[in-house]
C-alpha positions as CSV (number, residue, x, y, z in Angstrom):
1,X,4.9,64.8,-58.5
2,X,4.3,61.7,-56.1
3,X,4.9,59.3,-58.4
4,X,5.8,56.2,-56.5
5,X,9.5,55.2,-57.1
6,X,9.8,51.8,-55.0
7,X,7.1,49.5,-53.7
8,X,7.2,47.0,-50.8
9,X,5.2,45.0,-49.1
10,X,3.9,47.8,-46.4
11,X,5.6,50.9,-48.1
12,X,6.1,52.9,-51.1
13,X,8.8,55.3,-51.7
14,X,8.4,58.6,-53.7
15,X,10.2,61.8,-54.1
16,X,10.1,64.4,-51.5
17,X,8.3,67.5,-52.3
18,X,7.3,71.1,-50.9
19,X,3.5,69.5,-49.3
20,X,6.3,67.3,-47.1
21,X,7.7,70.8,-45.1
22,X,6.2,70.4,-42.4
23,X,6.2,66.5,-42.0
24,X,10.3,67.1,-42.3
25,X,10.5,70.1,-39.9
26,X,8.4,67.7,-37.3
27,X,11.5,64.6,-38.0
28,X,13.7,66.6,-37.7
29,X,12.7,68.5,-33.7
30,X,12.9,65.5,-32.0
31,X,16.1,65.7,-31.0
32,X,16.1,62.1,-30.2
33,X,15.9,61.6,-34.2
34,X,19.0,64.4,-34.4
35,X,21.0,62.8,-31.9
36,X,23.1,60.7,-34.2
37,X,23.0,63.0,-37.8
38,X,24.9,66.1,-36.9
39,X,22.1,67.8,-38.2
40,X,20.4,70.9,-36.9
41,X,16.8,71.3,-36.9
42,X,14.8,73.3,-39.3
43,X,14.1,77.0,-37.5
44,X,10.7,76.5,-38.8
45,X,8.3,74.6,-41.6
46,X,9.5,77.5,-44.0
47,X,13.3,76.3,-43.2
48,X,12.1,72.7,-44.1
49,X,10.2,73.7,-47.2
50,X,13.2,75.5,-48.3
51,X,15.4,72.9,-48.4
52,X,12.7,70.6,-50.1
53,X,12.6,73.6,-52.8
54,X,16.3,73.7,-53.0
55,X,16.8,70.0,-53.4
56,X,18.1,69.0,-56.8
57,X,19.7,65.1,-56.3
58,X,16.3,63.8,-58.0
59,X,17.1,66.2,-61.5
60,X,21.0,66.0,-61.1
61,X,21.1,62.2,-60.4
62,X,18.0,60.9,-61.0
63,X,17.8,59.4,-57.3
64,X,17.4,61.0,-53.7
65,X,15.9,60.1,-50.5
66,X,12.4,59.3,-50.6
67,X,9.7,60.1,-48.6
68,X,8.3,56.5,-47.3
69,X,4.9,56.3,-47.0
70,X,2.6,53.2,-44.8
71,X,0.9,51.7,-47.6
72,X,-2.3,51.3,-45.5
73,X,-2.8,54.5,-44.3
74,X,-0.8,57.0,-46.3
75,X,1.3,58.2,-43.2
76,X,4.5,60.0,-44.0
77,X,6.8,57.6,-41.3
78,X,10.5,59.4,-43.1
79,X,12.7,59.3,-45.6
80,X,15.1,56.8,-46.8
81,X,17.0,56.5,-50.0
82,X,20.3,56.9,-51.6
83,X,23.1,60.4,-52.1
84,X,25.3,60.7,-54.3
85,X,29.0,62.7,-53.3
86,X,30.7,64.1,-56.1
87,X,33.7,65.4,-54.0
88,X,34.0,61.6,-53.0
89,X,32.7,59.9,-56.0
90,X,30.1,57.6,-53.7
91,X,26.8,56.9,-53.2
92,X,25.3,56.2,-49.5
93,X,22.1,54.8,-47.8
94,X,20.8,56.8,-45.5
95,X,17.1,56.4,-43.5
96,X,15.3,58.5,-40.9
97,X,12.0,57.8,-39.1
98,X,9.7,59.6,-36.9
99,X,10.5,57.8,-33.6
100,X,6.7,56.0,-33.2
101,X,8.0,54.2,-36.2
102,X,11.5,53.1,-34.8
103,X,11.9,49.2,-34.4
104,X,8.7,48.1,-36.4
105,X,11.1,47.1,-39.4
106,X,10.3,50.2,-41.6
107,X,13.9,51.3,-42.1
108,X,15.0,47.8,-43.1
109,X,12.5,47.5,-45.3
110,X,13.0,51.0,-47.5
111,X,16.3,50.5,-47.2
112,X,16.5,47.0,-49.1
113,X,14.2,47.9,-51.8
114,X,17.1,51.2,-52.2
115,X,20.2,49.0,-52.6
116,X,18.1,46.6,-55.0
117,X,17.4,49.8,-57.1
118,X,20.7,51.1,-56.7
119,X,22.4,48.2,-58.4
120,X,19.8,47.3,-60.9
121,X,18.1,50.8,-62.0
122,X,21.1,52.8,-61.1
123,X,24.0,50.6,-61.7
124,X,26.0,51.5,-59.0
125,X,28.8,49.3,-57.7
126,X,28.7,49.9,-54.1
127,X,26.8,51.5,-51.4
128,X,28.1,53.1,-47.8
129,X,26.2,53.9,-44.9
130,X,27.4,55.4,-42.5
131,X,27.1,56.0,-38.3
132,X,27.9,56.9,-35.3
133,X,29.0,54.2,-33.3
134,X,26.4,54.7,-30.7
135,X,24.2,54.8,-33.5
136,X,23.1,51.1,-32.7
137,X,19.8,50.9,-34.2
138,X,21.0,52.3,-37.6
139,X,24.1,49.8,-37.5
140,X,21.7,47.2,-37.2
141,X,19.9,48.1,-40.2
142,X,22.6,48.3,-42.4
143,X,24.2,45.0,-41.0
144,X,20.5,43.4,-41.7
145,X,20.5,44.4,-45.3
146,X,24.2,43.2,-45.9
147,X,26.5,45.9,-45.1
148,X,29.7,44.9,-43.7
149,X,32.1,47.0,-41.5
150,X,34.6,48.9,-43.4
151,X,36.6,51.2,-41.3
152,X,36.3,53.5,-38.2
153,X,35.8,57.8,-39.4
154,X,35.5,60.7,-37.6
155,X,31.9,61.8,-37.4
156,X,31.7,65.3,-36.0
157,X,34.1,64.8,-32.8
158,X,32.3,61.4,-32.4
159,X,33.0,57.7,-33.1
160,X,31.7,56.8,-36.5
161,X,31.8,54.0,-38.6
162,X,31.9,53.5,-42.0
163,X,29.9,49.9,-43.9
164,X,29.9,49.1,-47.0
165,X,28.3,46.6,-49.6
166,X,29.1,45.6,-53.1
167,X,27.0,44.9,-55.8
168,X,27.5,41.3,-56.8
169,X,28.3,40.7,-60.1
């Protein structure tokens, strides 16, 4: 299914699915994407498409991260989109782009058009994103779509921080 869940002015979001294996296996070698997540790359394109078979926040919540795709061309520059944590009982933005795509506004962009449907479609109250704090570029982003610093966590052994934003009633 790639119906398109979130339009903007140079993207459209849709749900990830199993044709996206190997796009994610390729974002997620470049250990210069990695650096910050604490995530470990996929072994392989099967490891990737795995996952995508195996994710279920789309039919348990009825949001996810999106693939996000350049309108003009149909290239697959991430994902972006919201998670829900039941053990915490919070929802988070969260982004990641192939590098070429880094500082060209993308990651703003998706992630905006998220929080809007967050608090409108999905009525939630408030969003966190969350970092490391040599994670500048992605503090950026969520300080440019209205996150404020909430408090310092622990992030794998490393400095993390922890924004949030409410929705305004």
């Amino acid at each position: 299914m790639n119906t398109k869940i979130i339009e903007t002015k140079r993207l459209f979001l849709r749900e990830l699915t199993i044709s996206d294996a190997e796009n994610m296996y390729l974002l997620n070698l470049d250990p210069e994407v990695l650096q910050f997540t604490g995530d470990e790359p996929f072994s392989d394109v099967q490891g990737a498409k795995t996952f995508l078979e195996k994710y279920d926040h789309y039919s348990k919540y009825g949001f996810g991260r999106w693939a996000v795709i350049n309108k003009e061309n149909n290239d697959f520059l991430g994902w972006c989109g919201l998670k829900y944590s039941p053990e915490l009982d919070e929802f988070d933005i969260g982004f990641r782009f192939f590098k070429k795509h880094w500082n060209k506004g993308y990651a703003t962009e998706a992630a905006e058009a998220c929080l809007k449907l967050g608090f409108e479609k999905f009525k939630m109250q408030k969003i966190l994103g969350r970092a490391m704090l040599k994670n500048i570029g992605s503090i950026k982003v969520l300080e440019k779509i209205g996150l404020k610093y909430l408090k310092p966590f622990n992030f794998n052994d490393e400095q993390g921080v922890i924004y949030q934003i409410e929705k305004i009633s």
